[in-house]
C-alpha positions, 0 to 999 in steps of 0.5 A: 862439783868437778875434781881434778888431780895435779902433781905435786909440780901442779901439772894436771893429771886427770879429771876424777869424774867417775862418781862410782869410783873409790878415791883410791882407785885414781893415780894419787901419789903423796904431794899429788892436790885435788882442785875442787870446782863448785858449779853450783852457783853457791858463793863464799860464806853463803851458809855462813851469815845464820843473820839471814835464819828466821827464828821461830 
C-alpha cells in the first residue's frame, strides 16, 4: 500500500512512505487528501461476497 498527500487544490505534496513515522509528523493541513494506492492484487468487494465461504 502506498500513501500520497495532496493539498486541498489536489497538487501533490509527498508520498507518506516512512512506515515508522506518526501521521502526524507529515505536513498535513486541514482540506489536505491522502490517496491510498493497493498494490496488493486485491480487487473491489473480494472480501465482500461471503457466497464464496465454505461452512462447516
Amino acid at each position: 500500500m502506498e500513501l500520497e498527500l495532496y493539498t486541498p487544490d489536489d497538487k501533490f505534496v509527498m508520498k507518506l512512505d516512512r512506515d515508522e513515522a506518526l501521521l502526524g509528523s507529515y505536513p498535513i493541513d486541514g482540506g489536505c487528501r491522502i490517496h491510498v494506492i493497493d498494490r496488493s492484487g486485491a480487487t473491489l468487494g473480494e472480501y465482500e461476497d461471503v457466497s464464496r465461504v465454505e461452512n462447516g
